[in-house]
N, C-alpha and C positions, 0 to 999 in steps of 0.2 A: 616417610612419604610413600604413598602407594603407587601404581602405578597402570598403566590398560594398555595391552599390546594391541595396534589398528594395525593389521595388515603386516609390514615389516618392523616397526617404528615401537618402540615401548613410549608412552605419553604419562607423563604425571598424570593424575586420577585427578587435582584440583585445575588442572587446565582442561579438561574434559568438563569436568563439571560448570566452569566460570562457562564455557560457552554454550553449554547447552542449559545453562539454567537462564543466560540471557536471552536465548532463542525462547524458551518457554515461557519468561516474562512477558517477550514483544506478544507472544500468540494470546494468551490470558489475556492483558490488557485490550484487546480488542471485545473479549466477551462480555469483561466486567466493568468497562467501561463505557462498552460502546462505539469506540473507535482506536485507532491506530494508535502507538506513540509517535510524537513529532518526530522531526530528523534530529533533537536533541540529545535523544537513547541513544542511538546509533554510536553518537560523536561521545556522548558520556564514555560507554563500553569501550572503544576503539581506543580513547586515551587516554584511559584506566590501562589496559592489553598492552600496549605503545610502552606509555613510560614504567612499566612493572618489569616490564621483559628488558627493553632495553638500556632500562639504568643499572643493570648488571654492567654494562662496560662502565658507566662512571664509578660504580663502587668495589668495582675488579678490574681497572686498568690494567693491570702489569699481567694480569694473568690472562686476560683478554688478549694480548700484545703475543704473551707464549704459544696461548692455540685460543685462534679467532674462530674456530668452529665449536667452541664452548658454548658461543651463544644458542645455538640450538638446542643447549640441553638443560639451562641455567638461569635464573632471571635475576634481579636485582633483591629478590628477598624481604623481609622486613622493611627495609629503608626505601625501595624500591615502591612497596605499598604504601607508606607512608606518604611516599611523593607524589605517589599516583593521586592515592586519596586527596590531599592538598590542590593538586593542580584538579581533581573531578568536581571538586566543593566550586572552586574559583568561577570553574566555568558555566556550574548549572544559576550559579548566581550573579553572574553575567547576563547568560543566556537569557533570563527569563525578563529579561527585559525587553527583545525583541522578539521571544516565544511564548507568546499568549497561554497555551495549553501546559507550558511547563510545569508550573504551580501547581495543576490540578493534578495532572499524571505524576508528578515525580517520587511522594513518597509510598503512592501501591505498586508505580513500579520498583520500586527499591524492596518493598517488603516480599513482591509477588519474587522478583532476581536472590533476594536472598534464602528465602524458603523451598523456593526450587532448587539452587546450589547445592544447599544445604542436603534435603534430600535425596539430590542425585548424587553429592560424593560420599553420605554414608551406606549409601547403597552400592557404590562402586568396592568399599571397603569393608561391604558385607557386614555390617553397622546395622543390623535390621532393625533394632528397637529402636536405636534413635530415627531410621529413616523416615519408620510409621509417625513415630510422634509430629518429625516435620512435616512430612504427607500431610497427617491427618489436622495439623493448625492452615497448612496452605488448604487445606478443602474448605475447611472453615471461613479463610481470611475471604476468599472466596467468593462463596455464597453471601459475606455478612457486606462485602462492599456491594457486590454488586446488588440486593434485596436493600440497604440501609442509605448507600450514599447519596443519594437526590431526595431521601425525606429530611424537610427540615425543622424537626423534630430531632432528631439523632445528629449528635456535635461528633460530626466524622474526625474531626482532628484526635478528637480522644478517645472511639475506637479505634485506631489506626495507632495511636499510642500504646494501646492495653493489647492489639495485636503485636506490636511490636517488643513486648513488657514478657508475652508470654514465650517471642520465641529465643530470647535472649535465657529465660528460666532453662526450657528446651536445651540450649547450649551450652549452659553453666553444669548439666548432667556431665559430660563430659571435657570440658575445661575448666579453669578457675574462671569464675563471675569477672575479676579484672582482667581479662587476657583482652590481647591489640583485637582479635577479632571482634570481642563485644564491644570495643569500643569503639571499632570501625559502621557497626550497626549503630550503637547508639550516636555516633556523630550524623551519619548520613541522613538517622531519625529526626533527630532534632533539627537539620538545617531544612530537609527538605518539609517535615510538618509546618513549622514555623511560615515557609514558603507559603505551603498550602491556607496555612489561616489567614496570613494577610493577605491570599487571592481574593478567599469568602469574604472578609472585610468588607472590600474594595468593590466587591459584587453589591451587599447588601446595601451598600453605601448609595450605590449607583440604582440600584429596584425603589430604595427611597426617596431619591431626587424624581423619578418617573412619575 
């Protein structure tokens, strides 16, 4: 694991990245979409952060118990993500029951949060080739939502797929194709596209009856 010294403080390099790629999603999604994300991101992020960090005490009890200023430096790891992921799924598919706009923003923000990550921590890790490659698909992902997603001619669901196809390619340069991370992409892909098609459904359904 890498690491960036702020000031006094050495910080793991993928906690640096998880928030400033989530900052740079919120910013983007205003361009490419047009407007803000709901107060849904916010709460997604927050309890992704929350239970990642600190289910390191429930899967290091005893060592927690030895020195409680562990958690400062430690998170819950694999199982940790795992659970995160679990409880982030639950609740955007909750959510979008009482958040209209969820469906529509949830998988460019996901795609726009992980391509930024992405590129901010091989760039922290001096990963330049891979960094460009993700740089240069988030410029892409981009321009092609923002120029393609209100023509309805173009089935957003399955560019948003094919973006999301090629940055998994992208990350299989460097990991194995099954690793948790791709799978953590490709879960998020699938739940929140699927999200997004039965929004457009439920739209066309609704222009038809008018």
């Amino acid at each position: 694991m890498s690491y960036v010294p702020i000031f006094h403080l050495t910080v793991p390099a993928v906690w640096v990245a998880v928030l400033l790629g989530a900052l740079a999603a919120s910013l983007m999604m205003r361009f490419v979409l047009g407007d803000k994300p709901g107060e849904w991101y916010g709460n997604a992020i927050t309890l992704y952060i929350l239970i990642w960090k600190f289910s390191y005490i429930l899967f290091n009890f005893d060592y927690f118990l030895d020195m409680p200023l562990s958690i400062l430096y430690f998170n819950g790891g694999l199982n940790g993500h795992l659970l995160g992921l679990a409880f982030v799924t639950g609740y955007l598919v909750l959510a979008q029951k009482k958040q209209a706009g969820l469906a529509r923003q949830a998988p460019v923000a996901w795609l726009l949060f992980f391509l930024s990550y992405q590129t901010i921590l091989q760039s922290l890790e001096n990963n330049w080739v891979e960094a460009a490659l993700h740089g240069s698909l988030l410029a892409v992902s981009i321009l092609a939502i923002r120029l393609l997603v209100k023509r309805a001619d173009v089935p957003t669901g399955l560019m948003l797929f094919l973006l999301f196809a090629l940055e998994l390619l992208i990350s299989s340069l460097s990991a194995p194709l099954l690793s948790w991370q791709n799978a953590t992409v490709l879960l998020l892909a699938a739940v929140t596209i699927a999200m997004y098609n039965r929004f457009e459904k439920k739209r066309q359904i609704n222009r038809a009856g008018t």
